[in-house]
PQR file of N, CA, C, O and H, with PARSE charges and radii, in Angstrom:
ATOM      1  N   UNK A   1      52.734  37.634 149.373 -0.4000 1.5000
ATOM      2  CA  UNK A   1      51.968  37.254 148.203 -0.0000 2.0000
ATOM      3  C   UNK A   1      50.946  36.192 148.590  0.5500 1.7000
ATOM      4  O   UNK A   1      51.294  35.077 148.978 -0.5500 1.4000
ATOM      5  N   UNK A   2      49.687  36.568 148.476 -0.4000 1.5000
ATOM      6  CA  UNK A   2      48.554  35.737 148.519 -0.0000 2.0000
ATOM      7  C   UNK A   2      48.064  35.349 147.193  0.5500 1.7000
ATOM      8  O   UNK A   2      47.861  36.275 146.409 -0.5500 1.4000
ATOM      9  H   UNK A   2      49.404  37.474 148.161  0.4000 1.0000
ATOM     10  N   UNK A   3      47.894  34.458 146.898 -0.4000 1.5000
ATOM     11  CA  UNK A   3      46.835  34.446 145.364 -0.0000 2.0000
ATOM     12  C   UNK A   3      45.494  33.738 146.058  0.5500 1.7000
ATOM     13  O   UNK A   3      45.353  32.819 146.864 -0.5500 1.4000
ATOM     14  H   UNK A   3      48.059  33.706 147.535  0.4000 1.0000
ATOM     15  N   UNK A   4      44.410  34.785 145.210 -0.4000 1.5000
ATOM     16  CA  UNK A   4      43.063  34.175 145.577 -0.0000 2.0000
ATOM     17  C   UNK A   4      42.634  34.013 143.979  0.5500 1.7000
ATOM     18  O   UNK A   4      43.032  34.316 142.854 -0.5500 1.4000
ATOM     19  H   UNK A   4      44.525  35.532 144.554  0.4000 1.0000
ATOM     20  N   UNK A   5      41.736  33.444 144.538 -0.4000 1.5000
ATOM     21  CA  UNK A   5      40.655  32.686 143.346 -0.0000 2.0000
ATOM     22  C   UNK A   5      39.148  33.318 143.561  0.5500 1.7000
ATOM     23  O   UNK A   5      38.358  33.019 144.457 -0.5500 1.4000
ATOM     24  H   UNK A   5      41.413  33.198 145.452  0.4000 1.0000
ATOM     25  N   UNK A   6      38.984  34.162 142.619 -0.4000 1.5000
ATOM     26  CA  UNK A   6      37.720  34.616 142.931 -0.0000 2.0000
ATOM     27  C   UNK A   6      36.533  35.201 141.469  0.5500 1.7000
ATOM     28  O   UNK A   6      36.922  35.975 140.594 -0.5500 1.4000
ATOM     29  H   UNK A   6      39.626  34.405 141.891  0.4000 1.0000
ATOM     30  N   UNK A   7      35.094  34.608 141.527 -0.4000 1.5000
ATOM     31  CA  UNK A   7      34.313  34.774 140.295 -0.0000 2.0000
ATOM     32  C   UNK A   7      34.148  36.280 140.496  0.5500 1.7000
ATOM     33  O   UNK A   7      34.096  37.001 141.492 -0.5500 1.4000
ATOM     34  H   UNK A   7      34.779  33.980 142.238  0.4000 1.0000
ATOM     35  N   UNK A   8      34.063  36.549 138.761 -0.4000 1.5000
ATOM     36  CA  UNK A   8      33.110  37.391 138.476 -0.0000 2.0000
ATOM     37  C   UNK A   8      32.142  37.415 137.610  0.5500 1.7000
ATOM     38  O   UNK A   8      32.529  36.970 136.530 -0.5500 1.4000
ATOM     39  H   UNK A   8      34.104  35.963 137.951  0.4000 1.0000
ATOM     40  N   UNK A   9      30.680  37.850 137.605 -0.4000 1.5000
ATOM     41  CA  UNK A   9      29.802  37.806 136.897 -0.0000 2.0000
ATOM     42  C   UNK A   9      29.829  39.364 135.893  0.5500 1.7000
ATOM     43  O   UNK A   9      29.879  40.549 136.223 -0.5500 1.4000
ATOM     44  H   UNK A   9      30.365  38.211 138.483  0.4000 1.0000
ATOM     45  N   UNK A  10      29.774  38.740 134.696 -0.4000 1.5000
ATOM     46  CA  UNK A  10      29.496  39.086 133.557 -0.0000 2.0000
ATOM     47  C   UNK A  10      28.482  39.301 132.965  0.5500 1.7000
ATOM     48  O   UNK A  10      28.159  38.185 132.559 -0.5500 1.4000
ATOM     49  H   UNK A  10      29.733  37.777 134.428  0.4000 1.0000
ATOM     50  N   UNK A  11      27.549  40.186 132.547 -0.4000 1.5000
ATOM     51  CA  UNK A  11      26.511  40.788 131.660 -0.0000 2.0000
ATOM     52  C   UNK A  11      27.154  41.472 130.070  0.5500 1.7000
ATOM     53  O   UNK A  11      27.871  42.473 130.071 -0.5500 1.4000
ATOM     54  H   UNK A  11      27.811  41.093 132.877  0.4000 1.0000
ATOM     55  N   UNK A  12      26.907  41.021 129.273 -0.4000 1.5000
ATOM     56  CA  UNK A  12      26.887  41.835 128.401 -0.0000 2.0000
ATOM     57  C   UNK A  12      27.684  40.652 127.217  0.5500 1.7000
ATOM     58  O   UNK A  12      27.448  40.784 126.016 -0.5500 1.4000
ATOM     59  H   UNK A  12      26.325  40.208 129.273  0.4000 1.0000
ATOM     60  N   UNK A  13      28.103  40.149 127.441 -0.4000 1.5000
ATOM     61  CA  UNK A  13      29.438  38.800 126.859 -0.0000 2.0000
ATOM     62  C   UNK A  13      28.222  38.246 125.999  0.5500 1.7000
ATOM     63  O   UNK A  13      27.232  37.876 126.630 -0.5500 1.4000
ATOM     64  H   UNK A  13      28.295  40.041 128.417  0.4000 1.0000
ATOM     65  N   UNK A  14      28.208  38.153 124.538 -0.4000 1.5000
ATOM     66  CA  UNK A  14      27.113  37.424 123.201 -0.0000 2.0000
ATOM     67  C   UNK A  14      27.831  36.814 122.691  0.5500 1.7000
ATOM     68  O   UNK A  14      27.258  35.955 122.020 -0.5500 1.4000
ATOM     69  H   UNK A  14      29.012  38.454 124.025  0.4000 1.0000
ATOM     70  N   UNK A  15      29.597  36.744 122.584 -0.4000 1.5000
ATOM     71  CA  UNK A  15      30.097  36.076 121.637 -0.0000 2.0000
ATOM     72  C   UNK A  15      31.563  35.654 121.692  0.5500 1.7000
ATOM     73  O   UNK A  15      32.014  35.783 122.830 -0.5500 1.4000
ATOM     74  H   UNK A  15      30.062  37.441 123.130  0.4000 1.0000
ATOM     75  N   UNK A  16      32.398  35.211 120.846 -0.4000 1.5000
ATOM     76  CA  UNK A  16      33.689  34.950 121.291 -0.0000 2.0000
ATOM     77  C   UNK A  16      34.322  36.075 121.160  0.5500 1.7000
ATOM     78  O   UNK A  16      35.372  36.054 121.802 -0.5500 1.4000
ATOM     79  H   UNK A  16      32.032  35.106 119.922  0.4000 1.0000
ATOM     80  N   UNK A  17      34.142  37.035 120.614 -0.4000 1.5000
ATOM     81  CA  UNK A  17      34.976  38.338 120.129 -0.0000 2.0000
ATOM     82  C   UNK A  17      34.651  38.974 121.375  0.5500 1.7000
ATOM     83  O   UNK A  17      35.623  39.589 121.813 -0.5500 1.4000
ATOM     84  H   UNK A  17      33.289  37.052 120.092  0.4000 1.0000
ATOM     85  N   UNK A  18      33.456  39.059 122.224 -0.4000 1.5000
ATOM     86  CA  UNK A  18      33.322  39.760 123.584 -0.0000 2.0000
ATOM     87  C   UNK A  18      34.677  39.040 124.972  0.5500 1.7000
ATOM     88  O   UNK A  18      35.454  39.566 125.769 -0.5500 1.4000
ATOM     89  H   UNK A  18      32.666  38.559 121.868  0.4000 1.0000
ATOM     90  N   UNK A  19      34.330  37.702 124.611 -0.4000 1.5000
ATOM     91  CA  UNK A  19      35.549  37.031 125.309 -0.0000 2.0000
ATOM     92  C   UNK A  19      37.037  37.360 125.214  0.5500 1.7000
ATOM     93  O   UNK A  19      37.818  37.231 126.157 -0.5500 1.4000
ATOM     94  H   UNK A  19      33.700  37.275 123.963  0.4000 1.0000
ATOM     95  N   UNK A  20      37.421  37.875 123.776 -0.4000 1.5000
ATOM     96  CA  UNK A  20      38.790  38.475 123.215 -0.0000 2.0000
ATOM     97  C   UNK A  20      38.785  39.388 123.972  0.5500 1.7000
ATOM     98  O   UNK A  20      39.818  39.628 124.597 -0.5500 1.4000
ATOM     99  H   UNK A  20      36.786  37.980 123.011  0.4000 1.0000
ATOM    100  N   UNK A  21      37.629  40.180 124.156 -0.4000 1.5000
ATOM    101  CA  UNK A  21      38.080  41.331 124.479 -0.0000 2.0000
ATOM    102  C   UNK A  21      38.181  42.135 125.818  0.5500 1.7000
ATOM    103  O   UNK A  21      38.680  43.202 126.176 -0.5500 1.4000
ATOM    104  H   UNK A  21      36.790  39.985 123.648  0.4000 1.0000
ATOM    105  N   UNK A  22      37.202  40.730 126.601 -0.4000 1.5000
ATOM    106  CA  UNK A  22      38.030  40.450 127.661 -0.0000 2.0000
ATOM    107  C   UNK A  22      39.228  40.173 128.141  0.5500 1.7000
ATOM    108  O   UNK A  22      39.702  40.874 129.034 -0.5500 1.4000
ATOM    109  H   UNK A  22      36.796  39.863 126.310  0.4000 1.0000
ATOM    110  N   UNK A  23      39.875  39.150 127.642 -0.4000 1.5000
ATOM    111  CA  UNK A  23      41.058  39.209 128.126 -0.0000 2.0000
ATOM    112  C   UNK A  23      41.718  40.102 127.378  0.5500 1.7000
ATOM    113  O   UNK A  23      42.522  40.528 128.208 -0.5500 1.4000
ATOM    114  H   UNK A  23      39.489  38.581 126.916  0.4000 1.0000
ATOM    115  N   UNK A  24      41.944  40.706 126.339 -0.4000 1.5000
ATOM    116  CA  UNK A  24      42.939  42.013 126.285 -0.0000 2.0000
ATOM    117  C   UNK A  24      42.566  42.684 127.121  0.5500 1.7000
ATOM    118  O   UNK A  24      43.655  42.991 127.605 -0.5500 1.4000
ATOM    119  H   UNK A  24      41.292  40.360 125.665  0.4000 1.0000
ATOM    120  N   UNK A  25      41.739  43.261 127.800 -0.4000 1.5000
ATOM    121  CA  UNK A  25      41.096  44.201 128.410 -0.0000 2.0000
ATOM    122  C   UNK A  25      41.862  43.734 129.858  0.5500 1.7000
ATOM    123  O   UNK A  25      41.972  44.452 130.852 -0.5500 1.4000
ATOM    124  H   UNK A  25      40.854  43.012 127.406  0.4000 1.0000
ATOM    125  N   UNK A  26      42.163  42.892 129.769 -0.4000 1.5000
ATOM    126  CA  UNK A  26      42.691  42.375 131.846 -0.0000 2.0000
ATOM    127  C   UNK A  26      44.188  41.894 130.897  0.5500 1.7000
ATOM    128  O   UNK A  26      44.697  43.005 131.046 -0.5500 1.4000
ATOM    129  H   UNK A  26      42.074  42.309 128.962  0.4000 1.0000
ATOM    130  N   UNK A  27      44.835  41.430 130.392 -0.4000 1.5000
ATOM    131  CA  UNK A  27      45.970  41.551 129.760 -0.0000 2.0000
ATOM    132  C   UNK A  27      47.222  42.051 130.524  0.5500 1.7000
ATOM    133  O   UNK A  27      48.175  41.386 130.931 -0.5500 1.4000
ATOM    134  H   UNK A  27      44.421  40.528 130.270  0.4000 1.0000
ATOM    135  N   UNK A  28      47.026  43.186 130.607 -0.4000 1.5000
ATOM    136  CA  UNK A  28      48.349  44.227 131.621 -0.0000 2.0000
ATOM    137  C   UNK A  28      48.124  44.102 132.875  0.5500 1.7000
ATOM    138  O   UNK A  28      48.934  44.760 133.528 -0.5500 1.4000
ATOM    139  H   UNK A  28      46.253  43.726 130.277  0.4000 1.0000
ATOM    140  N   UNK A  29      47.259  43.456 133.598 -0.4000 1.5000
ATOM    141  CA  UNK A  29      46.957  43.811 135.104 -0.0000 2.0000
ATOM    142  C   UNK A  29      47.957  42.841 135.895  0.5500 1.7000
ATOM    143  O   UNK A  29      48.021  41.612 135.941 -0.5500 1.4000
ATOM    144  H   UNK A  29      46.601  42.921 133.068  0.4000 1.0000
ATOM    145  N   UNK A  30      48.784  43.943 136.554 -0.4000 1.5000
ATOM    146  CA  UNK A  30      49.830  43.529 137.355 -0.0000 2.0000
ATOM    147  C   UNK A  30      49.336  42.608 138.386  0.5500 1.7000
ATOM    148  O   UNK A  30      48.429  43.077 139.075 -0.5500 1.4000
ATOM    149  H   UNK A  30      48.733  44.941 136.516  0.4000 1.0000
ATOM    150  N   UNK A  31      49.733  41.340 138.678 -0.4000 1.5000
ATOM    151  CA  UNK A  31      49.092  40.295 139.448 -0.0000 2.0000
ATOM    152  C   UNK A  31      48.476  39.605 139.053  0.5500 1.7000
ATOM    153  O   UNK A  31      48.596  38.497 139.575 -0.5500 1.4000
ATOM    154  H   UNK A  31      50.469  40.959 138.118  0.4000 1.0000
ATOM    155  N   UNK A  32      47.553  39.704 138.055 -0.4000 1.5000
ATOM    156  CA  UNK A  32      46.561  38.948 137.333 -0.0000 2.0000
ATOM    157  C   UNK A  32      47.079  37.599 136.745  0.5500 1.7000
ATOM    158  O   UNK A  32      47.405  37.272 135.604 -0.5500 1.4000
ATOM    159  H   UNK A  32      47.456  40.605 137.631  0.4000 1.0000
ATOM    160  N   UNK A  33      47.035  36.892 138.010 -0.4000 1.5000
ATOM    161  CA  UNK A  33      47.719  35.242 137.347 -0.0000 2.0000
ATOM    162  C   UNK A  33      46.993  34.724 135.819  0.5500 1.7000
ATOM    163  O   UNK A  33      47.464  34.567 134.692 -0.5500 1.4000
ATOM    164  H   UNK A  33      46.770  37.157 138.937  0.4000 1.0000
ATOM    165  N   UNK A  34      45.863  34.584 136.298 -0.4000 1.5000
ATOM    166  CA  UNK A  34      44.874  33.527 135.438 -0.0000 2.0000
ATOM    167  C   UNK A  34      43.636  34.235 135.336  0.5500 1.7000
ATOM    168  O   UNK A  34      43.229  34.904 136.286 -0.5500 1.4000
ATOM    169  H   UNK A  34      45.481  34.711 137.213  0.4000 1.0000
ATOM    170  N   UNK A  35      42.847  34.118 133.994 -0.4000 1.5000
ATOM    171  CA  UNK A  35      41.587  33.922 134.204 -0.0000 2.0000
ATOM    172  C   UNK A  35      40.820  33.374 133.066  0.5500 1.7000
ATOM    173  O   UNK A  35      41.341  33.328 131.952 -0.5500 1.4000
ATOM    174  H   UNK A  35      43.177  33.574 133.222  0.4000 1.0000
ATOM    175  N   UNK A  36      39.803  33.021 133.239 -0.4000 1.5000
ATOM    176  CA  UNK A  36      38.959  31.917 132.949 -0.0000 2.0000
ATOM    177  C   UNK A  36      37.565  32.436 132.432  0.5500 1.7000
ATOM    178  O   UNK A  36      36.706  32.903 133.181 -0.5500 1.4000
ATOM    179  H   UNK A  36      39.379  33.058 134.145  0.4000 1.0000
ATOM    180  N   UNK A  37      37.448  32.314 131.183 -0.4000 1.5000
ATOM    181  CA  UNK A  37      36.028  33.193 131.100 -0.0000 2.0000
ATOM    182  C   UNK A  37      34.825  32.222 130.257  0.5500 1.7000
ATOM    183  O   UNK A  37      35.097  31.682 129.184 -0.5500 1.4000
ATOM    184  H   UNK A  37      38.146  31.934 130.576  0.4000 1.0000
ATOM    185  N   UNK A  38      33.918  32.138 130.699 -0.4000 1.5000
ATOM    186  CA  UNK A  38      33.127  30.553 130.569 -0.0000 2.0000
ATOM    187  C   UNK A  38      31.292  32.059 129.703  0.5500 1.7000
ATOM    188  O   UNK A  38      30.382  32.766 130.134 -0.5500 1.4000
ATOM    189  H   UNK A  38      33.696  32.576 131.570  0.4000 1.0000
ATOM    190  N   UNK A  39      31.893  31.637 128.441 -0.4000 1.5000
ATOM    191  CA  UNK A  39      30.565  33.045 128.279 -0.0000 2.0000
ATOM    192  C   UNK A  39      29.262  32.194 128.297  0.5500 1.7000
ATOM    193  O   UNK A  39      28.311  32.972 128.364 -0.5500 1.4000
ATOM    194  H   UNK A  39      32.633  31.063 128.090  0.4000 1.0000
ATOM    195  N   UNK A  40      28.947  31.203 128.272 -0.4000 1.5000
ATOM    196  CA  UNK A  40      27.900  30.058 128.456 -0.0000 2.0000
ATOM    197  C   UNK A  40      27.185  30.963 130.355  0.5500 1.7000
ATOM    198  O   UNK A  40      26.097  31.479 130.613 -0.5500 1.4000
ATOM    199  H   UNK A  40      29.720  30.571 128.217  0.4000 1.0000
ATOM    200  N   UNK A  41      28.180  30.796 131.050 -0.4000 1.5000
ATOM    201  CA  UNK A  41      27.842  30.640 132.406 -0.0000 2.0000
ATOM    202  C   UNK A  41      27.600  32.495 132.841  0.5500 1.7000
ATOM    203  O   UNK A  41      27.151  33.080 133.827 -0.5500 1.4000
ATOM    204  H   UNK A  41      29.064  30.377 130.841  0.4000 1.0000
ATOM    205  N   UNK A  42      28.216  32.969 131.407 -0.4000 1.5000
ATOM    206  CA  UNK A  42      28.406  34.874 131.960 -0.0000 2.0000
ATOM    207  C   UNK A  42      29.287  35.006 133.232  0.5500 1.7000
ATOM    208  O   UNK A  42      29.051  35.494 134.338 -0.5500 1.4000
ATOM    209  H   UNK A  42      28.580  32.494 130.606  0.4000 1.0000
ATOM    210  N   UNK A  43      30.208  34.501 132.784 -0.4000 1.5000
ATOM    211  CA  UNK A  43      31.681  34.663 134.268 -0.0000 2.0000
ATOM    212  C   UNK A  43      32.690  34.421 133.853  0.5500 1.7000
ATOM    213  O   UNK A  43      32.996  33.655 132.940 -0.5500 1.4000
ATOM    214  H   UNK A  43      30.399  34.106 131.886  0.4000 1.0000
ATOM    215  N   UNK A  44      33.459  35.216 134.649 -0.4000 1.5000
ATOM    216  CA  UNK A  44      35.541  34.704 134.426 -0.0000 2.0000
ATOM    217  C   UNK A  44      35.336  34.337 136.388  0.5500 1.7000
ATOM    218  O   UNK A  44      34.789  34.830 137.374 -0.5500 1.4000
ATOM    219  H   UNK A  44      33.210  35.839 135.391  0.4000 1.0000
ATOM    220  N   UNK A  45      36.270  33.055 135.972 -0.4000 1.5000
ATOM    221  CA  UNK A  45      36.712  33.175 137.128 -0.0000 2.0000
ATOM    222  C   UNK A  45      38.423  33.280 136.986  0.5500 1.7000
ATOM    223  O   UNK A  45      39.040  32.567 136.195 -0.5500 1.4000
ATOM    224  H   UNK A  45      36.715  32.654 135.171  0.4000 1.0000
ATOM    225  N   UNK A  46      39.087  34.286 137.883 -0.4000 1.5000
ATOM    226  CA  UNK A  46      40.135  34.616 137.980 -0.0000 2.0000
ATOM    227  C   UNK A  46      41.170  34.329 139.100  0.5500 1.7000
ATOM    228  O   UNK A  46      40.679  34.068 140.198 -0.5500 1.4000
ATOM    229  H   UNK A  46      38.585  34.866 138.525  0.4000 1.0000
ATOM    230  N   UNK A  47      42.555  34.333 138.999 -0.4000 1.5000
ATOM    231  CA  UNK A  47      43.609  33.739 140.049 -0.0000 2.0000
ATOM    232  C   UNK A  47      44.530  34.963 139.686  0.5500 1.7000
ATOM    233  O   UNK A  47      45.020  35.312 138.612 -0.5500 1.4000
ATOM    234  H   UNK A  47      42.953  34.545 138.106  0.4000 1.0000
ATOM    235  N   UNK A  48      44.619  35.705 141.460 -0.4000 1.5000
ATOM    236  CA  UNK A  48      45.385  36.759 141.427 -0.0000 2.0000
ATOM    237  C   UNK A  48      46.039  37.041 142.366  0.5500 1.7000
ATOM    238  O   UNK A  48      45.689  36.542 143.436 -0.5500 1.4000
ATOM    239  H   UNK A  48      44.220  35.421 142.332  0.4000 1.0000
ATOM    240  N   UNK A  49      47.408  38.070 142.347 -0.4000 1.5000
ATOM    241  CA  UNK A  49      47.958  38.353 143.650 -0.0000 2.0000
ATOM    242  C   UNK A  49      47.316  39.437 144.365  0.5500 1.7000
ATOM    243  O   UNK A  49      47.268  40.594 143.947 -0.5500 1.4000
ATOM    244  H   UNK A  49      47.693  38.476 141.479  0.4000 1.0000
ATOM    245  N   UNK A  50      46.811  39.014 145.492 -0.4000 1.5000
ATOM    246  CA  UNK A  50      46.571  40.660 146.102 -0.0000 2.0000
ATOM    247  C   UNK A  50      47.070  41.133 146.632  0.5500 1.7000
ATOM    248  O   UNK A  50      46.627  41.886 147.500 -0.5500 1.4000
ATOM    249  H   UNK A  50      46.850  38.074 145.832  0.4000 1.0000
ATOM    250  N   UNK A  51      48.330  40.927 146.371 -0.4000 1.5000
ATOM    251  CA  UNK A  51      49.573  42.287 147.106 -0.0000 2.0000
ATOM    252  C   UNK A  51      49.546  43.321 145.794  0.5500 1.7000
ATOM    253  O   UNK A  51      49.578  44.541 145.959 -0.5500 1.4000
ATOM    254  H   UNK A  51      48.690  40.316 145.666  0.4000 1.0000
ATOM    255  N   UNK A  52      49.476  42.626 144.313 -0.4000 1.5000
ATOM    256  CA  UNK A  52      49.671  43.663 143.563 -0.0000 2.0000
ATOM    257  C   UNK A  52      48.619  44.362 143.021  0.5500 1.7000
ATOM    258  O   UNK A  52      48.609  45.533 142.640 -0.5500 1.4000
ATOM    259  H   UNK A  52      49.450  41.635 144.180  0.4000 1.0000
ATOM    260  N   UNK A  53      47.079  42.947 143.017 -0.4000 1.5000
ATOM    261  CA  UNK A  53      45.866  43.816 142.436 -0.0000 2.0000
ATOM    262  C   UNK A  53      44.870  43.025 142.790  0.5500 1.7000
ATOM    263  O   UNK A  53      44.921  41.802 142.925 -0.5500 1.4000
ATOM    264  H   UNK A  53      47.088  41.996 143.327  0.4000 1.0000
ATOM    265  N   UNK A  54      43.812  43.841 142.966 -0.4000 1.5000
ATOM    266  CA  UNK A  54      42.693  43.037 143.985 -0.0000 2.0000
ATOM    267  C   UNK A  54      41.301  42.958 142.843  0.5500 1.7000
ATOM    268  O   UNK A  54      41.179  43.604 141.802 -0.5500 1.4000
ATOM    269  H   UNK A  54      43.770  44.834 142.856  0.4000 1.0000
ATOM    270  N   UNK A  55      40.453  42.064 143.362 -0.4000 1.5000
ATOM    271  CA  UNK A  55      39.245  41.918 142.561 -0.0000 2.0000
ATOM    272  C   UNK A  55      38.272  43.490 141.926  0.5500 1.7000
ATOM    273  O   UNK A  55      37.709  43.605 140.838 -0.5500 1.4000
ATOM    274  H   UNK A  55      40.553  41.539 144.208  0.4000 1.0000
ATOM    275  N   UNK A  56      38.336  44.197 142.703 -0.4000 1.5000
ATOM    276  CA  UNK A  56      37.714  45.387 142.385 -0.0000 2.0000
ATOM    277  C   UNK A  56      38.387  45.611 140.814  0.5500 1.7000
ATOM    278  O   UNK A  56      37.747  45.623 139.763 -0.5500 1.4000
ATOM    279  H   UNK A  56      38.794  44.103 143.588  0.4000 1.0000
ATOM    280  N   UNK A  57      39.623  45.756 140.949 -0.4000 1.5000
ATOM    281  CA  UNK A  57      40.464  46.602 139.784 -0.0000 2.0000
ATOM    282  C   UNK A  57      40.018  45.615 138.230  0.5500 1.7000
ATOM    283  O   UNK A  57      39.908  46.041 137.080 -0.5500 1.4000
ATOM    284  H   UNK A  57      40.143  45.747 141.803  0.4000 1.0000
ATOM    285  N   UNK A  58      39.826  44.140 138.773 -0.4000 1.5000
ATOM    286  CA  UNK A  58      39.980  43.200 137.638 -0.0000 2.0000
ATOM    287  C   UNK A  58      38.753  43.654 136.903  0.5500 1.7000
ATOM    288  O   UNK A  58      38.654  43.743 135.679 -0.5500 1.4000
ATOM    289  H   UNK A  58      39.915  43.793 139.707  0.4000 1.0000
ATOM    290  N   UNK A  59      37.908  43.908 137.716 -0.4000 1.5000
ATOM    291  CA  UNK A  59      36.048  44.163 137.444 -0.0000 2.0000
ATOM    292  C   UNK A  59      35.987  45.034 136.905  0.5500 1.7000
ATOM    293  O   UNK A  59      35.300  45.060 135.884 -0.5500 1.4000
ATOM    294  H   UNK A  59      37.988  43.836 138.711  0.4000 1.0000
ATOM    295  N   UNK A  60      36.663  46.125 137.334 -0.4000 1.5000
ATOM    296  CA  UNK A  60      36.716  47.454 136.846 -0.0000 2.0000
ATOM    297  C   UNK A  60      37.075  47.630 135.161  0.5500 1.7000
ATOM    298  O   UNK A  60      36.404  48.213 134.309 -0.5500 1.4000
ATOM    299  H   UNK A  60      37.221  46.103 138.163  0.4000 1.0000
ATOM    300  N   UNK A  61      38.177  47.021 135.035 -0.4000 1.5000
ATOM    301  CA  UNK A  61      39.116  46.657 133.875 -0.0000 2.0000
ATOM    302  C   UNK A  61      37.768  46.113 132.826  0.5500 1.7000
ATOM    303  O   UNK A  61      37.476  46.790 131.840 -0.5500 1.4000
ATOM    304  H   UNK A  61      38.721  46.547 135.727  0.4000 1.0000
ATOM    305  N   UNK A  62      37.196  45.150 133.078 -0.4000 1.5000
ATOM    306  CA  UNK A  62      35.997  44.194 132.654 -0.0000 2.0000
ATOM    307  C   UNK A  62      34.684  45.389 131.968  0.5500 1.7000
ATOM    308  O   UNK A  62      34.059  45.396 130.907 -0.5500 1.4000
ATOM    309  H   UNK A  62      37.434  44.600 133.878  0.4000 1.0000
ATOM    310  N   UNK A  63      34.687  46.252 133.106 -0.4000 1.5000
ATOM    311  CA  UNK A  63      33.872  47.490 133.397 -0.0000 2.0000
ATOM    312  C   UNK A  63      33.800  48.421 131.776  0.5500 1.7000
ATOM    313  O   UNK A  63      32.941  48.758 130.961 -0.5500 1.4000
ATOM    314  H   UNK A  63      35.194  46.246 133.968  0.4000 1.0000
ATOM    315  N   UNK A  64      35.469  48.563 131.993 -0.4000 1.5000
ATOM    316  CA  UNK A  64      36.268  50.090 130.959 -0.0000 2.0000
ATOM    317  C   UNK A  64      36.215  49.133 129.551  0.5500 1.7000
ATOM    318  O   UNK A  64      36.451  49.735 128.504 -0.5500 1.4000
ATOM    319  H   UNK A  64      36.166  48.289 132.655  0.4000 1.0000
ATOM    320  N   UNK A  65      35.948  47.823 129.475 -0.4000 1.5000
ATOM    321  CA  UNK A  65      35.533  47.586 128.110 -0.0000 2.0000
ATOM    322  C   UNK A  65      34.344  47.171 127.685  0.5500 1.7000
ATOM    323  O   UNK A  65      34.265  46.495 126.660 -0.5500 1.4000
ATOM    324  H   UNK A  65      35.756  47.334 130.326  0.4000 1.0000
ATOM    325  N   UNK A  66      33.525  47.429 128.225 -0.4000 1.5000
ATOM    326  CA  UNK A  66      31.801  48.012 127.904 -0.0000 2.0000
ATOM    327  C   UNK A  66      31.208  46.965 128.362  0.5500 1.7000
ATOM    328  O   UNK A  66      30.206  46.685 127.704 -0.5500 1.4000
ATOM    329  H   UNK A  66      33.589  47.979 129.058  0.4000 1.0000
ATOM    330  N   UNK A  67      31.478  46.088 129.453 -0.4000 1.5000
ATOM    331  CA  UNK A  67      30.718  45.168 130.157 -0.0000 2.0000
ATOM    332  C   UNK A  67      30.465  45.495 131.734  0.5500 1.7000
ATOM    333  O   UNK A  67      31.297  45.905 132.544 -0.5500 1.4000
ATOM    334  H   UNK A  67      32.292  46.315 129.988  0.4000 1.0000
ATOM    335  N   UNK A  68      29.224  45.229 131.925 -0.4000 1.5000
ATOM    336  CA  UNK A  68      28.948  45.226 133.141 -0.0000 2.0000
ATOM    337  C   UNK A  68      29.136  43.900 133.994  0.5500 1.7000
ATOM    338  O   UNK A  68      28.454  42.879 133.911 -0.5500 1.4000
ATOM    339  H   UNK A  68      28.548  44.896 131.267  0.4000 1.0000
ATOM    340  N   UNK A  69      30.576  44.227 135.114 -0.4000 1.5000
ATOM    341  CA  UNK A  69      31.015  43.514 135.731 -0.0000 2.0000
ATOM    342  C   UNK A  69      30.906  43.391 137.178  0.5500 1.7000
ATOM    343  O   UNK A  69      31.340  44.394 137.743 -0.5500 1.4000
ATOM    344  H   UNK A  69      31.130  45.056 135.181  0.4000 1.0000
ATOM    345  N   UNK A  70      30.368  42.285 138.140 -0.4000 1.5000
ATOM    346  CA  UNK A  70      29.887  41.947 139.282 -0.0000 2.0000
ATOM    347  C   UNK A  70      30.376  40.960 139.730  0.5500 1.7000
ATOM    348  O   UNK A  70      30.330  39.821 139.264 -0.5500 1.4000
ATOM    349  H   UNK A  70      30.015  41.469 137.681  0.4000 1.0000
ATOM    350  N   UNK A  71      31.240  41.594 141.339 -0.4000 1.5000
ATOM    351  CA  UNK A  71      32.297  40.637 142.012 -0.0000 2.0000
ATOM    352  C   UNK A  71      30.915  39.666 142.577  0.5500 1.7000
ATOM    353  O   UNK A  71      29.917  40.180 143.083 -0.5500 1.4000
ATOM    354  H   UNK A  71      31.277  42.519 141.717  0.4000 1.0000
ATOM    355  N   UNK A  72      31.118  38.004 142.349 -0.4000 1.5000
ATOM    356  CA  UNK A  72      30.185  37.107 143.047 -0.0000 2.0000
ATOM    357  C   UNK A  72      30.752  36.823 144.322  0.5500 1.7000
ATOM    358  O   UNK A  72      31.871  36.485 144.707 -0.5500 1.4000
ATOM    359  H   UNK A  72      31.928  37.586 141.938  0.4000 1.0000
ATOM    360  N   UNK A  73      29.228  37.152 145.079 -0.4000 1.5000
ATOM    361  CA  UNK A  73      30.047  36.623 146.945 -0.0000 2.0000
ATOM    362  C   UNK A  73      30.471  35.305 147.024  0.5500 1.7000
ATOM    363  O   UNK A  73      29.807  34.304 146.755 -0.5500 1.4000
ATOM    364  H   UNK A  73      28.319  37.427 144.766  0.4000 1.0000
ATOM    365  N   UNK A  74      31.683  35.372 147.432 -0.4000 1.5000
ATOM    366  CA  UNK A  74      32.680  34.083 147.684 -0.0000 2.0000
ATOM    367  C   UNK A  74      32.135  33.311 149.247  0.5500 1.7000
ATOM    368  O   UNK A  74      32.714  32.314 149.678 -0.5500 1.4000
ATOM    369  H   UNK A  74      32.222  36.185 147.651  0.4000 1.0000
TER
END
């Protein structure tokens, strides 16, 4: 078990109800310690295991609820 800490950039986030629905939207993701979603800055930054789930999947997740989501180079 590793946990990393890693941003993602956010497009599409106007309001607090976009933020809700972020985190339901990452909610179930196995590993998904923490995350942090700052809609001022258009980013979550997140704390996860990557034995069980890696940054792609979190983005993805971010993705499947109508935001366009972009891993920031660490």
């Amino acid at each position: 078990m590793t946990d990393q800490t890693r941003v993602i950039k956010i497009d599409g986030m106007t309001c607090g109800g976009c933020v809700a629905s972020i985190y339901n939207a990452t909610a179930d993701i196995d590993g998904l310690d923490d995350i942090s979603i700052e809609l001022i800055d258009n980013q979550a930054t997140v704390t996860f295991d990557d034995s069980k789930t890696n940054i792609e999947a979190i983005a993805s997740a971010i993705d499947d609820a109508g935001f366009d989501a972009t891993v920031a180079n660490s």
